[in-house]
C-alpha positions in Angstrom: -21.2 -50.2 -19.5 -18.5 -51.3 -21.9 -19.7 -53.4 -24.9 -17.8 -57.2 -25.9 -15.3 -55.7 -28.3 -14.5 -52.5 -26.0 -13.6 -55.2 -23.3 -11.9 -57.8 -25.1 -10.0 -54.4 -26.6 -9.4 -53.3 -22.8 -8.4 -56.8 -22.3 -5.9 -57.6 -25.0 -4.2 -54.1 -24.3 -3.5 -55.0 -20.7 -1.8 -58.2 -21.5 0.4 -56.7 -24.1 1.4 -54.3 -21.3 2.0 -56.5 -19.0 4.2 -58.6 -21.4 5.9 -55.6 -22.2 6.5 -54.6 -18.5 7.8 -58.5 -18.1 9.9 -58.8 -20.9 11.9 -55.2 -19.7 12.2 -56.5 -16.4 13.9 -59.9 -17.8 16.0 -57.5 -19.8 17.4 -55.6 -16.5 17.9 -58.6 -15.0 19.7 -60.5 -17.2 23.7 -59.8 -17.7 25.1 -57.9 -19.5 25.6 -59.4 -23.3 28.0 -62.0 -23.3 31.4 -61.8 -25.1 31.0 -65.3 -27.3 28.8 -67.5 -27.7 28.1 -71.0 -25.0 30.1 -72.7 -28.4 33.0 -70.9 -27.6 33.9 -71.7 -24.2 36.2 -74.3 -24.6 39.2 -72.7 -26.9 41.1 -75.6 -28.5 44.6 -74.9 -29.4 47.8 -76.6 -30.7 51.5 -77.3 -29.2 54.5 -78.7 -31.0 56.0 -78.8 -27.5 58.7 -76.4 -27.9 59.1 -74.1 -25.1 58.4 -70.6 -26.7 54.9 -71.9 -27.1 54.6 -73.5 -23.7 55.1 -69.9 -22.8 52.7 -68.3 -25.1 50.2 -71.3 -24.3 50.9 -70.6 -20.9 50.1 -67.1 -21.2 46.9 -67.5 -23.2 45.6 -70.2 -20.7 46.0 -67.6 -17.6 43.9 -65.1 -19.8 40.8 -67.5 -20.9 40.8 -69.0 -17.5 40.6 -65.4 -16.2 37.7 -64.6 -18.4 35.5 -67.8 -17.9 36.9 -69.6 -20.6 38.5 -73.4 -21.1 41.7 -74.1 -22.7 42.1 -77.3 -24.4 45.3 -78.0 -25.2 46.9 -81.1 -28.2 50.4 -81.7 -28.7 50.8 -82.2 -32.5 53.7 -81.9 -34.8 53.5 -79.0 -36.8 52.1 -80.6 -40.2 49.1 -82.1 -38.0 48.5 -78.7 -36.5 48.0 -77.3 -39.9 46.2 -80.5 -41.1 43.6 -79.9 -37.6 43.3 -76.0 -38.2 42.3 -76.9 -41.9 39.9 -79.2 -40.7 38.4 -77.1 -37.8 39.6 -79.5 -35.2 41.7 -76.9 -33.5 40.6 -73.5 -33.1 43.8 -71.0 -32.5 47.6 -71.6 -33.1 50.0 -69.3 -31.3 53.2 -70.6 -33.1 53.2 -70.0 -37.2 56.6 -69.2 -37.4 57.2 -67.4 -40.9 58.9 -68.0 -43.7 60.1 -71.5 -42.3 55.7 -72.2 -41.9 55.0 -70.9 -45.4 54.8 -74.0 -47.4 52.0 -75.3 -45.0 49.5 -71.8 -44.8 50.1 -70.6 -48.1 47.9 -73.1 -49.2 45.4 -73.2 -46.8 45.2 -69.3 -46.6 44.2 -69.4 -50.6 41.7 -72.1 -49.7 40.5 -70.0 -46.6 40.4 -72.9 -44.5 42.6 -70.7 -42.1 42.8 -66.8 -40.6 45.9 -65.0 -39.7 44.4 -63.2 -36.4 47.8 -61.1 -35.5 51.5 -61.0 -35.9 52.5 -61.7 -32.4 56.4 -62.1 -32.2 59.3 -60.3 -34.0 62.6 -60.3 -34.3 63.0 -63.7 -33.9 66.1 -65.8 -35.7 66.1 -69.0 -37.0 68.9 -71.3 -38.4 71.9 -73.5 -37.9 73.7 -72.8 -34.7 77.6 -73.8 -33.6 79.4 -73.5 -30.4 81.8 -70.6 -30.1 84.9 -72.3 -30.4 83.9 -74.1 -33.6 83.3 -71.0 -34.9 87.1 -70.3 -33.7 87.6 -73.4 -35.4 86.4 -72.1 -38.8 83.0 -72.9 -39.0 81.3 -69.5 -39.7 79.0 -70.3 -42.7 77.0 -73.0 -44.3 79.8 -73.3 -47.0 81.8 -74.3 -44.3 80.5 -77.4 -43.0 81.7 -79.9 -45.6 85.2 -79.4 -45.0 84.7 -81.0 -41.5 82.2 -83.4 -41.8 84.4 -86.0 -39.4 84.4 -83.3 -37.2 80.8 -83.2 -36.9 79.8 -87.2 -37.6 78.0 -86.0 -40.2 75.5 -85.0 -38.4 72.9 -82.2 -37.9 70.6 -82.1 -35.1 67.1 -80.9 -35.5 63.8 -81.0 -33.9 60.9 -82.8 -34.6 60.2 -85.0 -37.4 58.3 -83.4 -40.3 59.0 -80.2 -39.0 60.0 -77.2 -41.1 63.0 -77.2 -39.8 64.3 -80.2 -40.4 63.2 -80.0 -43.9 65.0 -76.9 -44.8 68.1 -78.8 -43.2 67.4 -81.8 -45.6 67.5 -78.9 -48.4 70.8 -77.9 -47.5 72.4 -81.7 -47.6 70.6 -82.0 -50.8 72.6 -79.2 -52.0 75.1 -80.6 -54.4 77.5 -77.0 -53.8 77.6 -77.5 -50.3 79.3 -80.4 -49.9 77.5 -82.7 -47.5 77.1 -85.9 -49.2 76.4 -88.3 -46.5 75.1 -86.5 -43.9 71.7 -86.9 -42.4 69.7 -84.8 -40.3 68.9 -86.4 -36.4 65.2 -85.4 -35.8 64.7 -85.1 -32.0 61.8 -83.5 -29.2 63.9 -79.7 -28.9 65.0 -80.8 -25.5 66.5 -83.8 -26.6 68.6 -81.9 -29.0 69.4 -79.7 -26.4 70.7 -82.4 -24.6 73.1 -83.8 -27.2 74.2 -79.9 -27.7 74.7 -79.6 -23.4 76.8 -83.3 -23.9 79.1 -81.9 -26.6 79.3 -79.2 -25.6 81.0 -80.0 -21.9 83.4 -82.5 -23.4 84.0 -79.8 -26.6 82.7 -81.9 -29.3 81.8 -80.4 -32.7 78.1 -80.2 -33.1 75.5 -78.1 -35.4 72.2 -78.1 -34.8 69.2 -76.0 -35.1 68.9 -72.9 -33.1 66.2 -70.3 -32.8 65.6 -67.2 -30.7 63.8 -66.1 -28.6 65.4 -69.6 -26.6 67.4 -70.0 -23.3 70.2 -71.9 -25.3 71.4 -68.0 -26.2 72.0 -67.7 -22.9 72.9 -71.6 -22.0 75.6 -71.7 -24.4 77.8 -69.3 -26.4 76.7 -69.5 -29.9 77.4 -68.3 -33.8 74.6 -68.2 -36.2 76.3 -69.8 -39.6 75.3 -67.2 -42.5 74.9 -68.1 -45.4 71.6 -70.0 -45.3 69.2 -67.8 -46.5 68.4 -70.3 -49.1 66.8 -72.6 -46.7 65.9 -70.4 -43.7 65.7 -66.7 -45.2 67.8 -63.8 -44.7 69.5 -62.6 -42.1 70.0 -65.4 -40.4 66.4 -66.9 -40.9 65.1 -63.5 -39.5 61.5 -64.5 -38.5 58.1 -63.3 -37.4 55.4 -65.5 -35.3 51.6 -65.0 -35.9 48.6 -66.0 -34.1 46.5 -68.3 -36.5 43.0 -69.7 -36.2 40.7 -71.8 -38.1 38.5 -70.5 -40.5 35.4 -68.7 -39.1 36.6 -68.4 -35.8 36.9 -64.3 -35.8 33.0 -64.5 -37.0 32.0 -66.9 -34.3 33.8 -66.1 -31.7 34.8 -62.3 -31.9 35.5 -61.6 -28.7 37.9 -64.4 -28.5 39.5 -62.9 -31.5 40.0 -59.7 -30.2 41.6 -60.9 -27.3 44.2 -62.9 -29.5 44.5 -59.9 -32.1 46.4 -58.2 -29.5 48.3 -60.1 -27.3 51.6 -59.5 -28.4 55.3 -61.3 -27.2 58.8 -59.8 -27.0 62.2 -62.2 -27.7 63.1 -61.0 -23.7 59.8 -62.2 -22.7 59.7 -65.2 -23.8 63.1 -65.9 -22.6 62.6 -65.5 -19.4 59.1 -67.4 -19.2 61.6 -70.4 -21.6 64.2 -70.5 -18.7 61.8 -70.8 -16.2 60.5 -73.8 -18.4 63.7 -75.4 -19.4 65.9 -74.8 -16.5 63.3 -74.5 -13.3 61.2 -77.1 -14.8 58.0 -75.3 -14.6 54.9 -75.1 -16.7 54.1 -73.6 -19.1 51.5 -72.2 -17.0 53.2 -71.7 -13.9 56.5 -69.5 -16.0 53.9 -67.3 -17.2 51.8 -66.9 -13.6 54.9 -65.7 -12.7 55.4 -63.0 -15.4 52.3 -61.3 -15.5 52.4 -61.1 -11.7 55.6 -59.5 -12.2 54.9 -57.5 -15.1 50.9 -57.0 -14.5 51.1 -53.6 -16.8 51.2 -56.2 -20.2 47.6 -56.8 -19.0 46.1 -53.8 -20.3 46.6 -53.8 -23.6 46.0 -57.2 -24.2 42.7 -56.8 -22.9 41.7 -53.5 -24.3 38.1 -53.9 -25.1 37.7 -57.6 -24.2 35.1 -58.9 -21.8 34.5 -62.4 -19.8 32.1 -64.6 -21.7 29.5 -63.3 -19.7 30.1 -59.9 -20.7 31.5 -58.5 -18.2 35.5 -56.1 -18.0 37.9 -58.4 -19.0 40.6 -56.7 -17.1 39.6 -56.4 -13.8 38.7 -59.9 -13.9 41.7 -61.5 -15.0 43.8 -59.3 -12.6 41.3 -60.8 -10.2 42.1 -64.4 -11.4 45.7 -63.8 -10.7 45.5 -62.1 -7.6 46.7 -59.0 -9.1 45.7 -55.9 -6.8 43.7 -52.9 -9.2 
C-alpha cells in the first residue's frame, strides 16, 4: 500500500501529464502561426487620387484581400498624408515620389516618425510638359517661357493644392531670371488638368502644365519635357524614384505585412497600362489591376516570396486563389 505523500506524488505527476498531453494536442490543432498580429488586419493607407497610385492601391488591395487582410483606403493631399503617417493615423504610403517629396520626409525620417519600407518605382520623370507643336514653336526650356507669356495666359497648370508640384512651379515664377512676373500656377485634381491640356490641345492652344511618367498623357498627347528645370524638379528632367513608406513601427508590428510591401515592385509600362485602363476605360483602381495580374500572374511570385495569409498560411497560392488564377 502506497503511503499519503507517495499518492498525492502519483497524483500530481498524472495531472502534469495529462496537461502536457492537452496542451500538445491544442498545439497540433491550432494553425499554423499567423503572419501579423489581429492589430494588423485592417491596413490603412493613403491616396492623393492620382492615377499611378490608384494602380498601385489597386494592386496592393488585390494582395491583402488575397491574404485575409482589409484595406482602408483615405484620399488626402500629400502634406496630410505625411502629417497622418507622422501621427500613426495611416499605416503605409505607396506614392513618396523623390526628390519632389523630400522637404516633407526628410524631417520626419530624422524624427523617426516614419520608415522607408522599399524603393518601388524607377525611372520615372517629373516636370513641366508642352505640346509638340509648341515645342516647334520654340518653347524647349524653362528659359523659354517668359518670352510668350500671352501665348500661354500666363498660366501653368498643376495638380493639387499644396502639392510638391505645384510648389516647385511657384519656385520657378519666383525666379527673378526667368522671366515670369505675373504668372500664377492653376492648382487642379490631375484629371482636371488633364482636361484643360485635352481642350487646348484640340483647338491648338499654348498650354504648360505638369507632366509626369509613368502617365497615359505620354501616350494621349505628343509631348516635350522643357529642360532646364533641375532647379525645381532635379536633373534630368525631374528624374524620379517612388518608395513604399509606412509609419513608424509598422515593420516591428506587423512584419509580415512589411515583407509583403518590401518587395512589391512597379515598372513605368505597368503602371501605364493599369493608368489607361483607369483614365480612359474608367475603371478602378481595383478592377485595372484585377486585370493585370490575371494577365501577367508570373509578377505574383516574387512579390509574395516568403509571405503568408494572416493566419499563416502560403501567401501565394492563396492570392492566386483569390484571383482565380489556376497554379
Amino acid at each position: 500500500m502506497m503511503g499519503r505523500s507517495s499518492l498525492y506524488g502519483s497524483t500530481a505527476f498524472c495531472v502534469t501529464l495529462f496537461a502536457g498531453l492537452m496542451a500538445s494536442m491544442t498545439m497540433l490543432a491550432a494553425p499554423a502561426r499567423a503572419g501579423d498580429a489581429p492589430a494588423c488586419a485592417t491596413v490603412r493607407m493613403g491616396t492623393p487620387g492620382w492615377s499611378d497610385i490608384q494602380a498601385t492601391n489597386g494592386i496592393a488591395n488585390l494582395l491583402l484581400s488575397g491574404l485575409g487582410y482589409k484595406q482602408q483606403l483615405a484620399t488626402l493631399a500629400v502634406p496630410i498624408t505625411y502629417q497622418a503617417l507622422k501621427n500613426g493615423q495611416t499605416d503605409v504610403f505607396l506614392g513618396d515620389w523623390a526628390p519632389a517629396h523630400d522637404h516633407f520626409i526628410t524631417p520626419l525620417l530624422a524624427e523617426k516618425k516614419i520608415e522607408v519600407l522599399h524603393q518601388n518605382l524607377d525611372g520615372a520623370k517629373y516636370t513641366l510638359a508642352v505640346p509638340d507643336y509648341v515645342a516647334a514653336g520654340g518653347v524647349k526650356s524653362f528659359a523659354d517661357l517668359g518670352a510668350h507669356g500671352s501665348e500661354f495666359r500666363r498660366k501653368v497648370y498643376g495638380i493639387d493644392a499644396g502639392s510638391p508640384g505645384n510648389q516647385s512651379i511657384q519656385k520657378a515664377i519666383e525666379n527673378p531670371d526667368l522671366k515670369l512676373q505675373g504668372w500664377s500656377v492653376v492648382p487642379s485634381s490631375e484629371q482636371g488638368m488633364l482636361s484643360e491640356v485635352s481642350r487646348d490641345v484640340a483647338h491648338k492652344r499654348w498650354v504648360v502644365f505638369l507632366g509626369w511618367a509613368p502617365h497615359p498623357m505620354n501616350t494621349q498627347f505628343n509631348l516635350t519635357y522643357l529642360a532646364g528645370g533641375d532647379a525645381y524638379f532635379g536633373p534630368n528632367y525631374g528624374a524620379a524614384t517612388v518608395s513604399t513608406v509606412a509609419r513608424a513601427g509598422f515593420s516591428e508590428a506587423c512584419p509580415n505585412l512589411a515583407r509583403l510591401f518590401s518587395q512589391v515592385t512597379f515598372t513605368v509600362p505597368v503602371e501605364n497600362v493599369m493608368m489607361s485602363a483607369i483614365d480612359n476605360d474608367k475603371k478602378t483602381g481595383t478592377e485595372a489591376a484585377a486585370d493585370y495580374l490575371k494577365a501577367h500572374p508570373d509578377l505574383l511570385t516574387p512579390w509574395l516570396g516568403g509571405v503568408t495569409t494572416i493566419d499563416g498560411k502560403p501567401g501565394l497560392p492563396a492570392v492566386k486563389s483569390f484571383l482565380g488564377i489556376a497554379g
